[in-house]
Phi, psi and omega in degrees: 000134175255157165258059201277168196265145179278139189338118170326104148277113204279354182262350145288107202313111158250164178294103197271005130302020164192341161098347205282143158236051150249089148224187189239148164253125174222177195256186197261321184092213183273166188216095208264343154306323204264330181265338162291322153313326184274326130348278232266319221244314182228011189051202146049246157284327235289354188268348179292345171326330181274017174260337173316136187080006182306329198248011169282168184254150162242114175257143188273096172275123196271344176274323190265326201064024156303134171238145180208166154263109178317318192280329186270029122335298195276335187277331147331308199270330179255030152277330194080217164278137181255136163290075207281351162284000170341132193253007190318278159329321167261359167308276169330301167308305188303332175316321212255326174319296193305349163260351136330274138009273210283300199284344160237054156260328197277020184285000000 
């Protein structure tokens, strides 16, 4: 008998700390830190501040106690891997000295 393991599903949501997929999705609700400052800040109504962000989704890892935002989760993975020796960033940079350079040489 094997133990062979069954094929990765890229459409099964895992934790990305820890690789687990027990996890839950919930909304954030009211926030009651945002409506006492929005209180304090606007008086009055100032307490619906505690609804901004309400309808966003959190997903929840039940192994680790991980919190993430899905969407930039996903955006993270269909940016891919960042390349952190990249010469891009000194490119840019020597790029922007020499026209520095050139427009106040030209007195």
């Amino acid at each position: 008998m094997s133990s062979a393991q069954p094929p990765h599903n890229p459409d099964v949501v895992r934790c990305p700390k820890c690789g687990s997929n027990q996890v839950s999705a919930s909304s954030r609700g009211f926030s009651a830190g945002k409506a006492l400052i929005g209180r304090a800040i606007f008086g009055g109504k100032g307490y619906l501040a505690g609804f901004l962000g309400s309808k966003r989704v959190e997903n929840y890892c039940k192994n680790c106690g991980n919190r993430w935002d899905p969407q930039i989760e996903y955006l993270k993975r269909k940016q891919g891997p960042q390349n952190p020796n990249s010469p891009v960033g000194c490119i840019a940079i020597v790029l922007f000295i020499i026209f520095l350079y050139y427009i106040f040489s030209q007195n």
